[in-house]
MARKOLMI-159002 format. One record per atom (N, C-alpha, C): residue number from 0; atom name; x, y, z. Coordinates in nm, 3 decimals. Each point is the difference from the previous one (the first is absolute). Layout:
N
+-----+------+---------+---------+---------+
: seq : atom :      c1 :      c2 :      c3 :
+-----+------+---------+---------+---------+
: NUM :   CA :       X :       Y :       Z :
...
+-----+------+---------+---------+---------+
END
This chain:
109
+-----+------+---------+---------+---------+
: seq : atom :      c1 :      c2 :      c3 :
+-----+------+---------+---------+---------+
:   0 :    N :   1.943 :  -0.612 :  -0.543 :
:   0 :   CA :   0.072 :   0.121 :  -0.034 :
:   0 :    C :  -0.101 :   0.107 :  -0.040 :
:   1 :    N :  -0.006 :   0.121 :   0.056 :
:   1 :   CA :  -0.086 :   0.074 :  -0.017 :
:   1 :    C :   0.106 :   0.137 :  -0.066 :
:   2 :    N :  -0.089 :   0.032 :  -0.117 :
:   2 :   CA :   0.017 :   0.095 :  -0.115 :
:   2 :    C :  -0.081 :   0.112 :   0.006 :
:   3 :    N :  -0.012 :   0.130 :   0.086 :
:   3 :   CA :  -0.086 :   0.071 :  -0.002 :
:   3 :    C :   0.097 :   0.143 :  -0.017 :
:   4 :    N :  -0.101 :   0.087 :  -0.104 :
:   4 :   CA :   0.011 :   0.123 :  -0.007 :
:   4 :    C :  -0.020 :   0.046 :   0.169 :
:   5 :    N :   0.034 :   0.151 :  -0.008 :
:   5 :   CA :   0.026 :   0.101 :   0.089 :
:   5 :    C :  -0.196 :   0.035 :   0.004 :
:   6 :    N :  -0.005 :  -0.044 :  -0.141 :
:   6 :   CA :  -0.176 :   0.078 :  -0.052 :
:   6 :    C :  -0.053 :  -0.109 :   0.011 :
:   7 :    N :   0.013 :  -0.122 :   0.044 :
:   7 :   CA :  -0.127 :  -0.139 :   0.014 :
:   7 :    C :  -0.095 :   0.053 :   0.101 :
:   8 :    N :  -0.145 :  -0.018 :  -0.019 :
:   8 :   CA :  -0.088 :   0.035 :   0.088 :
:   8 :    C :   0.039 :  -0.174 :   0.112 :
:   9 :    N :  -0.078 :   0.025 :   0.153 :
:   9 :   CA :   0.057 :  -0.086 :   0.088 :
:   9 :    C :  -0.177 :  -0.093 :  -0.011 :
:  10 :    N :  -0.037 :  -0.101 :  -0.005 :
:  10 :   CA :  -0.134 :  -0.130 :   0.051 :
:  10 :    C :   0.086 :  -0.015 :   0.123 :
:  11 :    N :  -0.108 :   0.045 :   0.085 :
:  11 :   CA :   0.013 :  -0.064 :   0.102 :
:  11 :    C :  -0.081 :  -0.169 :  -0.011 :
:  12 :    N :   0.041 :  -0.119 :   0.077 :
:  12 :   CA :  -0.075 :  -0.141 :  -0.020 :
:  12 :    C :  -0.022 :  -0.033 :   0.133 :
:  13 :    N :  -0.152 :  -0.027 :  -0.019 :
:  13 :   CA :  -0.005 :  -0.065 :   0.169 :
:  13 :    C :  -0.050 :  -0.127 :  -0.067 :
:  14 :    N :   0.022 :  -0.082 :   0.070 :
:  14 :   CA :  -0.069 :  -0.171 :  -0.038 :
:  14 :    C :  -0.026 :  -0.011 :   0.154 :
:  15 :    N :  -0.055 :  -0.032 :   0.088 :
:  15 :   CA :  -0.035 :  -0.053 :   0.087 :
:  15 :    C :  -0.006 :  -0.218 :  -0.008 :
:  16 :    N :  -0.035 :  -0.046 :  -0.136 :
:  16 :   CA :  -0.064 :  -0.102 :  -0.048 :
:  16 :    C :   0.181 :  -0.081 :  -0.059 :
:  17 :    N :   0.079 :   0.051 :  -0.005 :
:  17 :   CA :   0.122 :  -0.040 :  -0.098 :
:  17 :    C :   0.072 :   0.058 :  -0.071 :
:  18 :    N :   0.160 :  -0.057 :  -0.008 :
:  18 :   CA :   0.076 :   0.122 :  -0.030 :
:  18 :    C :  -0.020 :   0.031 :  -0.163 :
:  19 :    N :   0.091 :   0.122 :  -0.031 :
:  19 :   CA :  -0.002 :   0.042 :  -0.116 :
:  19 :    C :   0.058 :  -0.088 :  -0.122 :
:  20 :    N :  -0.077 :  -0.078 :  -0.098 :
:  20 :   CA :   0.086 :  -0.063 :  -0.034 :
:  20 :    C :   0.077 :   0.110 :  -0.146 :
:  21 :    N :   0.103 :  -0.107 :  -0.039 :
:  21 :   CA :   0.090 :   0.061 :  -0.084 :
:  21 :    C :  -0.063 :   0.052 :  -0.105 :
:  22 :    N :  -0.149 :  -0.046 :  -0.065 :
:  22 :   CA :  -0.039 :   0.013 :  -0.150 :
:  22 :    C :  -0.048 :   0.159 :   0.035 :
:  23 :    N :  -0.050 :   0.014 :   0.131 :
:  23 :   CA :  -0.088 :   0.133 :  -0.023 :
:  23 :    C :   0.093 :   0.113 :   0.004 :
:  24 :    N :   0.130 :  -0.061 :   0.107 :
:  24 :   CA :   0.123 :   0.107 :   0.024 :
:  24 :    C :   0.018 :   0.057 :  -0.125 :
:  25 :    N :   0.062 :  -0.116 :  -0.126 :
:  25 :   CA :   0.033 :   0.037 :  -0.086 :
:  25 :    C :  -0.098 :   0.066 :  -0.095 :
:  26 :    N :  -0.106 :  -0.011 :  -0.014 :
:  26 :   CA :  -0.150 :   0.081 :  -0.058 :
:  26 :    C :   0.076 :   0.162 :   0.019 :
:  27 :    N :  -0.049 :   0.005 :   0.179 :
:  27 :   CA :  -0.020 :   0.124 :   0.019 :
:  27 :    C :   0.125 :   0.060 :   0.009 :
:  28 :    N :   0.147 :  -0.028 :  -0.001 :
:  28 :   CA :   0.096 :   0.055 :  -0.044 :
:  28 :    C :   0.041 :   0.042 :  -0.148 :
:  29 :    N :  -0.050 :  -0.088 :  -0.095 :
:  29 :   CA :  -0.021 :  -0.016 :  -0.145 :
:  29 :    C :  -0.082 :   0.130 :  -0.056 :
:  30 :    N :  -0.097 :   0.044 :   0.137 :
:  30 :   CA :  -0.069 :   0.098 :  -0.065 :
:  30 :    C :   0.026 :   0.163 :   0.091 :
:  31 :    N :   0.150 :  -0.068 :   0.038 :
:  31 :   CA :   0.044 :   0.165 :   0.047 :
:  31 :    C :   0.054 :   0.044 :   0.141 :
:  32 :    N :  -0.090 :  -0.107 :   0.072 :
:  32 :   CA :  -0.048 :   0.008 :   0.140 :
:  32 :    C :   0.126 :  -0.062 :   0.131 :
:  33 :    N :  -0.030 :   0.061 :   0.068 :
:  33 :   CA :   0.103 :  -0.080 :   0.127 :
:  33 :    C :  -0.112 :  -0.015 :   0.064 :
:  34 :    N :   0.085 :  -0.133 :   0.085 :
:  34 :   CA :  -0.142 :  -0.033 :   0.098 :
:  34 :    C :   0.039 :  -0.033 :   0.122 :
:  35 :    N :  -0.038 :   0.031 :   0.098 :
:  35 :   CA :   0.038 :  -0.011 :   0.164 :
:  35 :    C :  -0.083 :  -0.082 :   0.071 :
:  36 :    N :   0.003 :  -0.116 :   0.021 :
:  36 :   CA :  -0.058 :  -0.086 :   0.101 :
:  36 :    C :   0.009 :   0.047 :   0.124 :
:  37 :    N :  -0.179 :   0.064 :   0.078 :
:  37 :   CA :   0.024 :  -0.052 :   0.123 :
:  37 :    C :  -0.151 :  -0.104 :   0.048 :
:  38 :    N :   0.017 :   0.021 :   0.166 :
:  38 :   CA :  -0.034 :  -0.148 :   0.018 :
:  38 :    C :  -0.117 :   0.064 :   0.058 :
:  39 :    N :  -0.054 :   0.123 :   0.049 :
:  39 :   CA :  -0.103 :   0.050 :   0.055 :
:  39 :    C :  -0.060 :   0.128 :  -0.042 :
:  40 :    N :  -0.148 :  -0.014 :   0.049 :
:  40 :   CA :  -0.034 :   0.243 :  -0.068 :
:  40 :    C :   0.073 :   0.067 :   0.115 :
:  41 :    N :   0.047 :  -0.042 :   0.115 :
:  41 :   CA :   0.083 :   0.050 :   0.077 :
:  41 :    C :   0.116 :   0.082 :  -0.050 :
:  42 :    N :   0.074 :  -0.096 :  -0.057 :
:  42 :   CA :   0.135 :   0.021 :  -0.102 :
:  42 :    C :  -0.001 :   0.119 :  -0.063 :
:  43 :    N :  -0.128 :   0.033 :  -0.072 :
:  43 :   CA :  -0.040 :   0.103 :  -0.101 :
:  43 :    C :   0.114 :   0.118 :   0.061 :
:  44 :    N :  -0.015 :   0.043 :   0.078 :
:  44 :   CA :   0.056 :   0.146 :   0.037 :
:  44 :    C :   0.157 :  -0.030 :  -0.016 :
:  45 :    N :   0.024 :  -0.098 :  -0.001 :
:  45 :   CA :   0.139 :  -0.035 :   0.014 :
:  45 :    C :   0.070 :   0.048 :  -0.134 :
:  46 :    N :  -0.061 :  -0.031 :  -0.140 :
:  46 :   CA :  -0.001 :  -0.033 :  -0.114 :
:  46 :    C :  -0.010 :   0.083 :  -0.129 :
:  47 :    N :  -0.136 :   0.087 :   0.085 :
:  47 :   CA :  -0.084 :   0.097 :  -0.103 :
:  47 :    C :   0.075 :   0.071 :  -0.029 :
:  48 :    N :   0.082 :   0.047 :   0.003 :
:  48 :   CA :   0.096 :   0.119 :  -0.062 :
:  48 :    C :   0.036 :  -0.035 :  -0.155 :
:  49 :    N :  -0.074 :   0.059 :  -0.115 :
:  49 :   CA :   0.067 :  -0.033 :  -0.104 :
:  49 :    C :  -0.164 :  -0.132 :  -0.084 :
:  50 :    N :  -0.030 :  -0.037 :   0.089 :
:  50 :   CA :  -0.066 :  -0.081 :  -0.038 :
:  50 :    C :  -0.118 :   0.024 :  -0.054 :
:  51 :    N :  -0.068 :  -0.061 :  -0.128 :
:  51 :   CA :  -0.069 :   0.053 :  -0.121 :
:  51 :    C :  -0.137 :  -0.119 :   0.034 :
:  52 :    N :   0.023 :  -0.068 :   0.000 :
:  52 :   CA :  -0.080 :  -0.131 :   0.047 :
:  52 :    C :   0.014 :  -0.130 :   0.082 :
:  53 :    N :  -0.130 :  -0.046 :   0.079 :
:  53 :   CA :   0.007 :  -0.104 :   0.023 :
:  53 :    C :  -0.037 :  -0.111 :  -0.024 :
:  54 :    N :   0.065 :  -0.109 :   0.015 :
:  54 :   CA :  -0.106 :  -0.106 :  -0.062 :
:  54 :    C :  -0.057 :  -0.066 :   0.110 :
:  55 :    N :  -0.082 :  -0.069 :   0.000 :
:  55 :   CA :  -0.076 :  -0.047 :   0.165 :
:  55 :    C :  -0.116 :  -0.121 :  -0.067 :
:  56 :    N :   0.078 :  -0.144 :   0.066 :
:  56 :   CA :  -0.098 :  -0.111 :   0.013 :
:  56 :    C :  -0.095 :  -0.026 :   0.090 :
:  57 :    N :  -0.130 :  -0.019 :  -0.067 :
:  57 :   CA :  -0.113 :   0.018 :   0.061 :
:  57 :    C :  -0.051 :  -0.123 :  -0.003 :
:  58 :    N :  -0.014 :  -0.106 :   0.130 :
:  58 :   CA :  -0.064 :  -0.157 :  -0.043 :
:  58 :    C :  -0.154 :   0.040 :   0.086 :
:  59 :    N :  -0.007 :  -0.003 :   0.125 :
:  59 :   CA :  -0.106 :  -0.012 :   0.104 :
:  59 :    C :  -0.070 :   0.164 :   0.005 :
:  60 :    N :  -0.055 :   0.090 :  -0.086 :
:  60 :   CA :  -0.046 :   0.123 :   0.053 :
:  60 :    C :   0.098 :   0.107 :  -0.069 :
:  61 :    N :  -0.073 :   0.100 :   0.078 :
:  61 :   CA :   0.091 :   0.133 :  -0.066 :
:  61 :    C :   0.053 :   0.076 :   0.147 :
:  62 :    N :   0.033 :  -0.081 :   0.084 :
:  62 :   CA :  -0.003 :   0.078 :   0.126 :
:  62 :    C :   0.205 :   0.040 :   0.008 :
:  63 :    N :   0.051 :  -0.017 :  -0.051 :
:  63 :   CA :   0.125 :   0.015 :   0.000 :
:  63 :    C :  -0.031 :   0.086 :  -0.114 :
:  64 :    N :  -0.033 :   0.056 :  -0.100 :
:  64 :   CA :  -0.033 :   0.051 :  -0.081 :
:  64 :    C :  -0.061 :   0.171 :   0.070 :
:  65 :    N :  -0.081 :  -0.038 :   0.072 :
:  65 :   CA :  -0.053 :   0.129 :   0.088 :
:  65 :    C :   0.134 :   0.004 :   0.126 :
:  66 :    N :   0.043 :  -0.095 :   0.007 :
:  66 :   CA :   0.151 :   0.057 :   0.110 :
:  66 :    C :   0.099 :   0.084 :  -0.081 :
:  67 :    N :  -0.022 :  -0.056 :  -0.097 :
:  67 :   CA :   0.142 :   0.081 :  -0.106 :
:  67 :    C :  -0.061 :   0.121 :  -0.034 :
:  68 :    N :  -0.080 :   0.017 :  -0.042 :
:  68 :   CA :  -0.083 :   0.117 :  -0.003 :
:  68 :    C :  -0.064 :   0.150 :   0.110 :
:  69 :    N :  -0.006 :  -0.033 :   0.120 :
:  69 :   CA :   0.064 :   0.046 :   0.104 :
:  69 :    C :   0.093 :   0.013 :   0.040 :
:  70 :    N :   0.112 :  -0.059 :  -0.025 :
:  70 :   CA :   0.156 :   0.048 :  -0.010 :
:  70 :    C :   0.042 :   0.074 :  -0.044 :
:  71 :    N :  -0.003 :   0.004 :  -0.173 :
:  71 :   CA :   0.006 :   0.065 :  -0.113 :
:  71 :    C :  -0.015 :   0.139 :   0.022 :
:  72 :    N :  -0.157 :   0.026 :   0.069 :
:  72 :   CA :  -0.083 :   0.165 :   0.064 :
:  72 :    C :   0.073 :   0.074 :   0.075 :
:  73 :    N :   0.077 :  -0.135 :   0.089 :
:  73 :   CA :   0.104 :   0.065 :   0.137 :
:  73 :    C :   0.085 :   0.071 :  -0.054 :
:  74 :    N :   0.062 :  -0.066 :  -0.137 :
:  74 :   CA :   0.132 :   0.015 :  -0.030 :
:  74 :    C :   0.025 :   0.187 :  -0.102 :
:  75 :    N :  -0.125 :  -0.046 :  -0.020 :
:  75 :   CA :  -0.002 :   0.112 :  -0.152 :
:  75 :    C :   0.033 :  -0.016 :  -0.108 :
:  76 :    N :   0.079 :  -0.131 :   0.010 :
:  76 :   CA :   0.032 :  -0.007 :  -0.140 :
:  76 :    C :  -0.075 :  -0.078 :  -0.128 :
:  77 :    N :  -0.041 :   0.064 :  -0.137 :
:  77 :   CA :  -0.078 :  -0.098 :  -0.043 :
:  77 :    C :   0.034 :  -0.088 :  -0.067 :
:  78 :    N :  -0.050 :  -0.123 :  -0.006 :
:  78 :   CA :   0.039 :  -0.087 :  -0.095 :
:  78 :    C :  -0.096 :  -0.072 :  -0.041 :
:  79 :    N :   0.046 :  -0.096 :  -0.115 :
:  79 :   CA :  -0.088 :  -0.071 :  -0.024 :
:  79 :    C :  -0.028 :  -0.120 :   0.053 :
:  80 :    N :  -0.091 :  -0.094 :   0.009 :
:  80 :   CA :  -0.049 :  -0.128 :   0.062 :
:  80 :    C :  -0.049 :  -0.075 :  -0.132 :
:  81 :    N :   0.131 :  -0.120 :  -0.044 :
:  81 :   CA :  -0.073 :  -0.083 :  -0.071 :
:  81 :    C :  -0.023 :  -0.146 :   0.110 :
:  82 :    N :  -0.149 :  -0.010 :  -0.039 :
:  82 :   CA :  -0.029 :  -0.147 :   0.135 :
:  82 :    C :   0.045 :  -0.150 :  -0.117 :
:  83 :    N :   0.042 :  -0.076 :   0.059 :
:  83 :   CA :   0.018 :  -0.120 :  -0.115 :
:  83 :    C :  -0.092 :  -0.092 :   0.088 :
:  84 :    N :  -0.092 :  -0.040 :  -0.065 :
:  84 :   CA :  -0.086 :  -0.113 :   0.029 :
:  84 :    C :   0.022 :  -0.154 :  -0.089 :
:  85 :    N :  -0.035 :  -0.101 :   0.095 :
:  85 :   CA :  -0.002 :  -0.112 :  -0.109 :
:  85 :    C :  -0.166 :   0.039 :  -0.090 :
:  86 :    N :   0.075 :  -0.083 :  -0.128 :
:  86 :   CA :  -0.087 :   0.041 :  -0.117 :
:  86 :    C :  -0.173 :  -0.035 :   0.036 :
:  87 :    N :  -0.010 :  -0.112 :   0.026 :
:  87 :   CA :  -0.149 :  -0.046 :   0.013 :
:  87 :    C :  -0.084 :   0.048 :   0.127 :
:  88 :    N :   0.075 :   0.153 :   0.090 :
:  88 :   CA :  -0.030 :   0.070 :   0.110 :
:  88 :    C :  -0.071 :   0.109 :  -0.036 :
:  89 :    N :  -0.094 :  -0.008 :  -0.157 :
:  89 :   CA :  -0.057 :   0.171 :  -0.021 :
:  89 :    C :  -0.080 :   0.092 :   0.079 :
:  90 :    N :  -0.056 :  -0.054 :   0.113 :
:  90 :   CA :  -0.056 :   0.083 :   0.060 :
:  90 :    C :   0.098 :   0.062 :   0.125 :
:  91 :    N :   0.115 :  -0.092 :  -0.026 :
:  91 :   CA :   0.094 :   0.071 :   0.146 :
:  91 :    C :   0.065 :   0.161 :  -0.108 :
:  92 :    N :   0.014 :  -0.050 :  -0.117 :
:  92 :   CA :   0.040 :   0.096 :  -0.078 :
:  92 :    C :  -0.106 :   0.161 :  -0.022 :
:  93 :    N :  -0.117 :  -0.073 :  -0.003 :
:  93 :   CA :  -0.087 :   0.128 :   0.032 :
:  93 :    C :  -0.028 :   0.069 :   0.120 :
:  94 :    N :   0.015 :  -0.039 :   0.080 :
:  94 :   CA :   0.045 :   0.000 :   0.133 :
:  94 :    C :   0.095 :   0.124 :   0.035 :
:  95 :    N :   0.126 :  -0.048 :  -0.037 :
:  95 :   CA :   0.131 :   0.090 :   0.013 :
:  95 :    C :   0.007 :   0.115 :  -0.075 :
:  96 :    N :  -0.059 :  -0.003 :  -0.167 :
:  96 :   CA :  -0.053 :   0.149 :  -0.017 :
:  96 :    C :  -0.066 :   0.032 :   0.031 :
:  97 :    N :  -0.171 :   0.025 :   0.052 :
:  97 :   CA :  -0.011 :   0.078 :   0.070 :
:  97 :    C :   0.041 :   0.050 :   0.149 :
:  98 :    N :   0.065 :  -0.126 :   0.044 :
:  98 :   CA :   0.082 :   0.108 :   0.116 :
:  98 :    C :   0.114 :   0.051 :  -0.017 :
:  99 :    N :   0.061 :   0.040 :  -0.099 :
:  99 :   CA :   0.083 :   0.053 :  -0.073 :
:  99 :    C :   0.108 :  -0.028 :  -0.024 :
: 100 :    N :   0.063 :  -0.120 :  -0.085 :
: 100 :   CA :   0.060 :  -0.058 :  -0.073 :
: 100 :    C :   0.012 :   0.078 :  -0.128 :
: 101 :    N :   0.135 :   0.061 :  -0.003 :
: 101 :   CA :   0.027 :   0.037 :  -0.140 :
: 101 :    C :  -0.053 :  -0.059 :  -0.139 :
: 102 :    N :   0.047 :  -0.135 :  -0.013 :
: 102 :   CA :  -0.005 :  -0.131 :  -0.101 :
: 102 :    C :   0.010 :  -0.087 :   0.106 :
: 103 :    N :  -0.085 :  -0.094 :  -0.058 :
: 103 :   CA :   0.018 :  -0.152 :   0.062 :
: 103 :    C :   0.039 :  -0.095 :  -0.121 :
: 104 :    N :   0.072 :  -0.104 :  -0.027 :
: 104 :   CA :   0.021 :  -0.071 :  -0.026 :
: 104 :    C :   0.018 :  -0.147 :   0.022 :
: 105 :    N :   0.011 :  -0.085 :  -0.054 :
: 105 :   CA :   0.012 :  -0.175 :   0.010 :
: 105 :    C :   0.193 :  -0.019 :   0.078 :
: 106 :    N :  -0.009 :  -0.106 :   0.069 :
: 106 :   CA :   0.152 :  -0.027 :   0.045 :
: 106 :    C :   0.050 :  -0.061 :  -0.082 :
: 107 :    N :  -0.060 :  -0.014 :  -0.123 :
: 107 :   CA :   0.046 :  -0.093 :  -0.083 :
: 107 :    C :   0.085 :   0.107 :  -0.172 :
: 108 :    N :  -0.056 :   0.150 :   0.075 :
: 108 :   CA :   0.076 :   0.095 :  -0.074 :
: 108 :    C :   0.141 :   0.041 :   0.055 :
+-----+------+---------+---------+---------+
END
């Protein structure tokens, strides 16, 4: 059951790796947020309207990371890019900010 203001900013979620589970749904609803699962950076244009951030799992590289990011340019619209990495991945994490990752974080946040 989804409870959202008219004023909830929209997360977009890509997982490529597995679905969304319930603990983070409820996190990031808890803290305001609606969140729209899709399944590709394709999707993006579909979506972006309204949308404040994305979240984007990063296992093998940052190359979906530079796809979303070239999308993003197409689109005009800005948003943010948080990358979720597994925790013991710090250099994939340094990685994704400098190719411009808003915040990166652990999947375990």
């Amino acid at each position: 059951m989804n409870h959202y203001s008219v004023e909830s900013p929209i997360l977009l979620w890509l997982d490529p790796e597995s679905s969304l589970l319930i603990e983070h749904a409820e996190s990031v609803c808890a803290a305001g947020w609606q969140i729209k699962k899709i399944r590709s950076v394709e999707e993006i244009h579909l979506h972006d309207q309204g949308a404040k951030a994305i979240a984007l799992r990063l296992t093998n590289g940052t190359r979906t990371l530079l796809e979303l990011k070239e999308q993003l340019e197409r689109t005009g619209q800005p948003i943010d890019v948080i990358c979720r990495i597994d925790r013991n991945d710090f250099e994939l994490g340094i990685q994704a900010h400098q190719e411009g990752a808003t915040w990166v974080i652990s999947t375990d946040d």
